[in-house]
C-alpha positions in Angstrom: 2.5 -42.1 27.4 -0.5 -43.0 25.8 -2.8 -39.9 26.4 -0.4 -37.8 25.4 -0.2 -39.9 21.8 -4.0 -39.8 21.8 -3.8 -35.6 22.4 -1.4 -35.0 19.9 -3.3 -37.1 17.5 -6.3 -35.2 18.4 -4.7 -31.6 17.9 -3.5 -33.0 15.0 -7.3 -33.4 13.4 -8.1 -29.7 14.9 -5.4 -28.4 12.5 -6.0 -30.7 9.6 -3.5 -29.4 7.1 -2.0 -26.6 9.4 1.4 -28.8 10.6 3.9 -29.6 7.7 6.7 -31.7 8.2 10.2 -30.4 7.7 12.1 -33.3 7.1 15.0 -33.4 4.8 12.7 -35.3 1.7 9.4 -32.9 2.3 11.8 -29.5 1.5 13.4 -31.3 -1.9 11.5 -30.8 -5.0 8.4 -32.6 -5.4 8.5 -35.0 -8.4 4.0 -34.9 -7.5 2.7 -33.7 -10.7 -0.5 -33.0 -9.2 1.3 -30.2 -7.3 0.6 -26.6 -8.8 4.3 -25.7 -10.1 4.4 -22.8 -7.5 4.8 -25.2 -4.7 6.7 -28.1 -6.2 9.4 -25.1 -6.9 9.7 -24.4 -3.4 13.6 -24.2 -2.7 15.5 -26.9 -0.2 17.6 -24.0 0.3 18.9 -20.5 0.4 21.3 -21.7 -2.4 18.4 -21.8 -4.6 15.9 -19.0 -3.2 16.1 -15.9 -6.3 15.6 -12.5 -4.9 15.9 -10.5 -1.8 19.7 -10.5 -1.7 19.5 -7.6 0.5 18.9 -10.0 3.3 19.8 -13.1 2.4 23.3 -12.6 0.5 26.1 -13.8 2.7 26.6 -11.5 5.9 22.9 -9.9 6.1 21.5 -10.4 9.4 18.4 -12.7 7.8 21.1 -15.1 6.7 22.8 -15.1 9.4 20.3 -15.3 11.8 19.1 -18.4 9.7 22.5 -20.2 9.9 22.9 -20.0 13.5 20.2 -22.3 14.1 18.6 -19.8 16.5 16.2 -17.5 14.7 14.2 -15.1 16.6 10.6 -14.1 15.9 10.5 -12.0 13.3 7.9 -10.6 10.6 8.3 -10.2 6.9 6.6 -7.5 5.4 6.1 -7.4 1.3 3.8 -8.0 -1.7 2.5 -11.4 -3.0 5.1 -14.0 -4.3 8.0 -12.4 -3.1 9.3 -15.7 -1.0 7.7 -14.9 2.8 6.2 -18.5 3.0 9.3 -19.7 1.2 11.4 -18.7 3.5 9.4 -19.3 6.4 9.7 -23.1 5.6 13.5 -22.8 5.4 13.9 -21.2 8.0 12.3 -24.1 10.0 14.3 -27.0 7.9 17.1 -25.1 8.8 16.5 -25.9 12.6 15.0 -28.9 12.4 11.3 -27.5 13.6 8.3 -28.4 13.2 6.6 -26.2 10.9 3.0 -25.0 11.7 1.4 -22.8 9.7 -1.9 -20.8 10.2 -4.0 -18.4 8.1 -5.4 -15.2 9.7 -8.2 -15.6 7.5 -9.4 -19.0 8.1 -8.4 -19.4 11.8 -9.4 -18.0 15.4 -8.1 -17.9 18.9 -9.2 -22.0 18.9 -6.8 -22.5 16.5 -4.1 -20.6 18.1 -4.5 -22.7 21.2 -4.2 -25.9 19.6 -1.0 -24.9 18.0 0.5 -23.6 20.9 -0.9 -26.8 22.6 0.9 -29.0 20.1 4.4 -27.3 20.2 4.2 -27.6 24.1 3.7 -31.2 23.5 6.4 -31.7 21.3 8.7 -30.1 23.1 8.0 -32.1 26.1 8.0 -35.2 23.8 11.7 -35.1 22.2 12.6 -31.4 22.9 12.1 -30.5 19.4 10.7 -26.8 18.7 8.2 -25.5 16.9 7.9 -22.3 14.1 4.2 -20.9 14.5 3.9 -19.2 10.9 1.0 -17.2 10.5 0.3 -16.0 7.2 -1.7 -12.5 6.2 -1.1 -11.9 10.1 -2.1 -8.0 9.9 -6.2 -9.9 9.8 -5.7 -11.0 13.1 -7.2 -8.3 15.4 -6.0 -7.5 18.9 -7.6 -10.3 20.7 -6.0 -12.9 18.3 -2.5 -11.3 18.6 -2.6 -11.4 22.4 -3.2 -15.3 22.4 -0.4 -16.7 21.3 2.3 -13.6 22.2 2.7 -15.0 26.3 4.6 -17.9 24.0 6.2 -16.0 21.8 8.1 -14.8 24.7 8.6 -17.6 26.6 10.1 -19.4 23.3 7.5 -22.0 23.2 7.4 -21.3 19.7 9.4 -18.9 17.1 6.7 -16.7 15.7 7.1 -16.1 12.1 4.3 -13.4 10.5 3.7 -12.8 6.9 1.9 -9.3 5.7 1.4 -7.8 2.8 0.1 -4.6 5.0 2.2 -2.0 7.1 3.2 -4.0 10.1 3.4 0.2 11.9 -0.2 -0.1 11.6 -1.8 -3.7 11.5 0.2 -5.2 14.7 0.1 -3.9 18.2 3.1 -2.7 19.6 3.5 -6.0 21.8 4.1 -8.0 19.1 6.2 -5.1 17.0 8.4 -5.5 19.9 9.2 -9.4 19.9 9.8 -9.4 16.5 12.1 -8.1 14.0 10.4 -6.7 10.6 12.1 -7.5 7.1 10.6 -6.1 4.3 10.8 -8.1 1.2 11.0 -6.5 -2.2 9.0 -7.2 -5.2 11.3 -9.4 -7.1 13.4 -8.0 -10.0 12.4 -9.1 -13.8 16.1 -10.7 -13.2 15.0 -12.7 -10.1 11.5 -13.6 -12.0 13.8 -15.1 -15.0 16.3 -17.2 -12.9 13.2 -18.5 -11.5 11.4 -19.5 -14.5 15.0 -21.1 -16.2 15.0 -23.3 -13.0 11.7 -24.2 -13.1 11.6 -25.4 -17.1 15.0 -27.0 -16.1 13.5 -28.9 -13.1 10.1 -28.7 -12.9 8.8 -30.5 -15.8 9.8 -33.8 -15.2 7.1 -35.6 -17.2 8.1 -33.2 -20.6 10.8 -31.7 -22.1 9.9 -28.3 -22.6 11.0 -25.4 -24.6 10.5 -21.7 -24.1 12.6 -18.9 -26.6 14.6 -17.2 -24.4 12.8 -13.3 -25.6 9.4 -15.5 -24.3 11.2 -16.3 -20.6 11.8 -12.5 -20.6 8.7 -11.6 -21.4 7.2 -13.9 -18.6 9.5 -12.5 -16.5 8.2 -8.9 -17.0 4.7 -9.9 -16.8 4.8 -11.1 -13.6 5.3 -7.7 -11.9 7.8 -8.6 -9.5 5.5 -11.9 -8.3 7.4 -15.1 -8.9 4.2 -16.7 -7.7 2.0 -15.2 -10.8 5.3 -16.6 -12.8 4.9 -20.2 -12.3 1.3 -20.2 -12.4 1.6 -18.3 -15.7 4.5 -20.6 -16.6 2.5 -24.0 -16.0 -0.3 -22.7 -18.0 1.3 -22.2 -21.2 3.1 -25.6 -20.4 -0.3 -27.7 -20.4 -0.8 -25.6 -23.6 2.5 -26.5 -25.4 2.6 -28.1 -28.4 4.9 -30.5 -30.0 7.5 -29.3 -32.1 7.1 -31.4 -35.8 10.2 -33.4 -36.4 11.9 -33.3 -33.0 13.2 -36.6 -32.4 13.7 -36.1 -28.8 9.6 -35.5 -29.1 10.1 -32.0 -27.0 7.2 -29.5 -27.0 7.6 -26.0 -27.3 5.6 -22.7 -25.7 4.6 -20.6 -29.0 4.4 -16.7 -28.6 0.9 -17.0 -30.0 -0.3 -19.1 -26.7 2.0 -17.0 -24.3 0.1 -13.6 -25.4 -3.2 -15.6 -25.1 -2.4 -16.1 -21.3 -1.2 -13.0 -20.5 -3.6 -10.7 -22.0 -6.0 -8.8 -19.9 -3.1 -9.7 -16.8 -3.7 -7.5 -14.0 -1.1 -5.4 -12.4 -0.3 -5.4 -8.7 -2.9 -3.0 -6.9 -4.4 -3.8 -3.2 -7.6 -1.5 -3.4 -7.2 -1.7 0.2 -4.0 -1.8 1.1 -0.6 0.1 1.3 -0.2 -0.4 -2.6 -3.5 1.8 -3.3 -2.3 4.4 -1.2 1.3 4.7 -2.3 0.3 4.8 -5.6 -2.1 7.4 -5.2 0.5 9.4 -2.9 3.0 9.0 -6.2 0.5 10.9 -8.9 -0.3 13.4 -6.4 2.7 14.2 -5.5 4.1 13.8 -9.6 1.6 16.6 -10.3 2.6 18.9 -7.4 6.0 18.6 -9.1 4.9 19.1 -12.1 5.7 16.4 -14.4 2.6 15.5 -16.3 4.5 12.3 -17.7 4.9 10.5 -14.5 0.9 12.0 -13.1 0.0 10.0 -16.2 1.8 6.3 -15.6 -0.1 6.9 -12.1 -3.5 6.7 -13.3 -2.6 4.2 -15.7 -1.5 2.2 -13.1 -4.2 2.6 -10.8 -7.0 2.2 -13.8 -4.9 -0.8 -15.1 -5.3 -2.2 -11.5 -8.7 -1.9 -11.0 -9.3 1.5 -8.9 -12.7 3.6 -8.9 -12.3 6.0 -11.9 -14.5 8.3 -9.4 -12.4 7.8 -6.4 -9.1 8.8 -8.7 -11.4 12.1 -9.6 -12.5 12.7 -6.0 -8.4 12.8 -5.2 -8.0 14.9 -8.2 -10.6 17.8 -7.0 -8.8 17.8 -3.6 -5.4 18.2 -5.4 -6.7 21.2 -7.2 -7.8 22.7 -4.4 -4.4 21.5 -2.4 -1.9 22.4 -4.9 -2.9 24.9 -7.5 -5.6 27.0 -5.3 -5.9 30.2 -6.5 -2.5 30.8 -8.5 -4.9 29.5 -11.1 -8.6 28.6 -10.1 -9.6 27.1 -13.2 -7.8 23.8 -12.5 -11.0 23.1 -9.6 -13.4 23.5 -12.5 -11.4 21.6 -14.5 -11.4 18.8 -11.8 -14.9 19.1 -11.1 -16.2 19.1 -14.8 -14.0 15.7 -15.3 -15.5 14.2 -12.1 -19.0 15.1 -13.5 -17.8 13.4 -16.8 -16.9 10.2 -15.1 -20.0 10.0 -13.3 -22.2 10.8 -16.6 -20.4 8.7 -19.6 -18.1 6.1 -17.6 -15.2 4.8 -19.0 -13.0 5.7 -21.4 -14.7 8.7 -21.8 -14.3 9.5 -17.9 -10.9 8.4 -17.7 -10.2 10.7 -20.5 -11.2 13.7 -18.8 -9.3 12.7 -15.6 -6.1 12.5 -17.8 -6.7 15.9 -19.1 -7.5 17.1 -15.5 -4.5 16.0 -14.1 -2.2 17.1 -16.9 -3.3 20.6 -16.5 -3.0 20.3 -13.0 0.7 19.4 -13.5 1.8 22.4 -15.5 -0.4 24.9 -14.1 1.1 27.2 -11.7 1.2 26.0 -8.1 0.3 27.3 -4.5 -0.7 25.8 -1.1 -1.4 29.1 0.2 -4.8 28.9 0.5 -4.3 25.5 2.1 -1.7 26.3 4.8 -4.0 29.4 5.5 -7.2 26.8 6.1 -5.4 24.5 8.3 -3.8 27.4 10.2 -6.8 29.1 11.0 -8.6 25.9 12.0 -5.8 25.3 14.3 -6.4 28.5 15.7 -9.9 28.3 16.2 -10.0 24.6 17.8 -7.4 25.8 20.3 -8.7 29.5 20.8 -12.4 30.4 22.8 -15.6 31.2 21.0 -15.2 34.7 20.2 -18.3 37.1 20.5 -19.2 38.3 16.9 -18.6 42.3 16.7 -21.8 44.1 17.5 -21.4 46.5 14.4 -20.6 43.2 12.1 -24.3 41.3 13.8 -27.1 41.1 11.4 -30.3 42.9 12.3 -33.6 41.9 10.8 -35.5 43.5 13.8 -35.9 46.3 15.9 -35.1 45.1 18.8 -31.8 44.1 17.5 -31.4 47.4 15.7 -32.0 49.5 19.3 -29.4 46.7 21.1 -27.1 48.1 18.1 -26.5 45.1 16.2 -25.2 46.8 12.5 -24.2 49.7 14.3 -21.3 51.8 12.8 -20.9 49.0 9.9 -19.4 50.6 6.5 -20.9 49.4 3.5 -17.7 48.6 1.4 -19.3 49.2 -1.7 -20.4 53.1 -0.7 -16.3 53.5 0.3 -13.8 54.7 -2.3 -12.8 51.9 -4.4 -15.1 49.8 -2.8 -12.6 49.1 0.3 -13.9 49.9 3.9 -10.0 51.0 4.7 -9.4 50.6 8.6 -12.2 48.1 8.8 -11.7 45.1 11.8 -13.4 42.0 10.9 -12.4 39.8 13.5 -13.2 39.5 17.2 -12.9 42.5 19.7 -9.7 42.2 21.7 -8.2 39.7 19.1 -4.9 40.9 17.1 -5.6 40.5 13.1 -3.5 37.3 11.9 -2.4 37.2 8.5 -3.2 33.5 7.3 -3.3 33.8 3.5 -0.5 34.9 1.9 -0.4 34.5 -1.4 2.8 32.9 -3.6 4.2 35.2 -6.1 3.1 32.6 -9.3 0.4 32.7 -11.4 -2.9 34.5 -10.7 -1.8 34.9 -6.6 0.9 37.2 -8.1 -1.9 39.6 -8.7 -3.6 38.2 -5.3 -0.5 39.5 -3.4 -0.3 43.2 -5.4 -4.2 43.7 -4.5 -3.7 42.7 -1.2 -0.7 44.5 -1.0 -2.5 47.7 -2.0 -4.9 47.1 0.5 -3.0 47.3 3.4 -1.8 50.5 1.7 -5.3 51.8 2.3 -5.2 50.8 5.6 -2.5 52.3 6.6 -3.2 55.5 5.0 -6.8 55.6 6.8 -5.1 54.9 10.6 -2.8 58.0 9.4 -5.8 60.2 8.8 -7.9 59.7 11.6 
């Protein structure tokens, strides 16, 4: 019995501060000042977790899949401070577990095995299992995933994942498929203030602390749906409180003056590499395809207010110009282009001013995706089709020798033909029937596209009935 002491003790220095007990007094609330507030506020229990009532109110399958003391592996999926840690650790108090906990970022496949080494241990020691939480999982590549899955599915450990990422597209389909996904919301302004109350209530044991109830609120909205960024923000202005004069109780209060110093500057929440950046980016371009120059506005402000390339925001606005507008009204692409070229030669706000302007015409000009369903269509065709000969009469001849094989032969100048159409003309391969890819929308300048064009094929017409 004494090597096995002596090898738990020793994969208990390999993961230093990975295992965490889960004993009744290590999930109540820490009374350790030197805590940050974040993690002394951690809830004992889903009586006082805030938030994400859409799977924990009573009869959701996270709750009860908590209370039956069996949980399966499972993965939540949602931004920052919205409880996934939290609720990993209750989980695991709520069937007695040991709770080890990894980071993707810090650890490897060494790691892994010493967990799994340790759970098999314990089991073997008093039969008590083990939750294996992995935090920021979607940075573990395939390799990493693989090693500890074989135990997933024997139950040597209940695998419990946090992402911030699309688990779809970070996690291979092994481990999609031995675990359930829950995505967790960002927490409501609601949420963020029941939080805060409870946490001036409770977690200020060594001061009595005031906070005006329009400053909790406004905490609360600053947070942007992160109860994490709360309490941080929260402990701040506490170490910052001042003693109100005259109090006998000798309470201290937060003043608005040193809340707006803390918050100001406050980034929003924007991953510049992650789902965040993209589904905000999908939401203007898709607000300015519907043509709301309002909403194409609280975009960018979003995304500049977050951090994101100014240049990368234009590069996406000269594709939606193209995408979107196309020719119903060409002068949206120089538009886009000439605010790109203003980014890139004054900077910011100058830049960003231009992109506004960009994207607000882009948003009430008329709109067509005819030139872009005819460019897809047509590359379709020609990645599925053969190489087609050019036309003999359509080959360029700089020589002789290529004027005697007949290249340019029979080829009518359009500009010598009656209104400067070559009627009847076939421009495409021998053998292969016309397609009609563009078709122009009947808004904006296409509307004129579509009567030329329309005319055209008139002509044509007209010249097959005359030959």
């Amino acid at each position: 019995m004494g090597d096995l002491f002596d090898s738990l003790e020793s994969v208990g220095e390999i993961l230093g501060e990975a295992s965490e007990s889960t004993d009744s007094d290590a999930m109540t609330l820490s009374s350790n000042s030197s805590q940050p507030l974040a993690d002394r506020m951690r809830p004992a229990t889903l009586e006082h977790f805030f938030g994400q009532r859409h799977l924990i109110a009573e009869g959701k399958p996270l709750r009860t899949a908590i209370e039956s003391g069996q949980p399966h592996s499972m993965i939540f999926w949602g931004p920052p401070g919205t409880g996934k840690t939290t609720l990993a650790k209750l989980i695991a108090h709520q069937v007695e577990a040991e709770f080890i906990t990894l980071s993707a970022v810090l650890s490897g496949v060494k790691d892994i095995r010493a967990a799994i080494d340790r759970a098999q241990k314990l089991e073997q020691l008093n039969g008590r299992g083990t939750v294996l939480f992995i935090d920021e999982v979607h940075r573990f590549n395939k390799s990493q995933q693989d090693a500890f899955l074989p135990f997933v599915e024997d139950g040597t450990v209940t695998f419990i994942g946090a992402t911030t990422e699309n688990p779809s597209f970070e996690l291979n389909n092994a481990l999609l498929s031995r675990a359930r996904v829950y995505t967790l919301k960002s927490l409501t302004p609601e949420d963020i203030r029941q939080i805060i109350d409870h946490a001036i209530d409770t977690g200020f044991a060594h001061q009595s602390l005031v906070v005006d109830a329009l400053l909790r609120d406004r905490l609360a909205e600053q947070a942007d749906g992160d109860a994490r960024r709360a309490l941080n923000l929260l402990e701040i202005a506490a170490d910052l409180a001042e003693p109100i004069e005259g109090d006998p109780e000798g309470r201290v209060a937060i003043s608005e003056t040193t809340l707006n110093e803390i918050i100001s500057g406050g980034m929003r929440r924007f991953d510049k590499g992650g789902e965040a950046f993209y589904d905000q980016i999908s939401a203007m371009h898709k607000s300015m395809r519907g043509s709301n120059p309002d909403a194409c506005l609280y975009w960018l402000a979003r995304m500049l207010d977050g951090g994101c390339d100014p240049l990368y925001i234009a590069r996406r606005v000269v594709r939606m110009a193209s995408e979107d507008v196309g020719n119903a009204d060409p002068r949206a692409l120089t538009l886009a282009l000439n605010a790109w070229d203003v980014q890139e030669r004054l900077g910011s706000p100058e830049g960003e001013l231009a992109i506004a302007q960009a994207i607000v015409y882009l948003a009430v000009a008329p709109k067509s995706n005819a030139v872009y369903k005819a460019f897809n269509a047509v590359m379709a065709d020609v990645r599925s089709g053969t190489s087609h000969e050019v036309p003999i009469h359509l080959r360029n001849a700089p020589t002789k020798l290529m004027k005697e094989l007949g290249y340019g032969h029979d080829y009518r100048y359009a500009h010598d033909e009656p209104e400067g159409y070559a009627a009847g003309e076939d421009y495409f391969p021998e053998g292969m029937e016309p397609p009609s890819y563009y078709r122009p929308v009947d808004r904006g300048l296409e509307q004129k596209i579509g009567q030329k064009m329309a005319h055209l094929r008139e002509l044509d017409e007209q010249y097959k009935k005359g030959r």
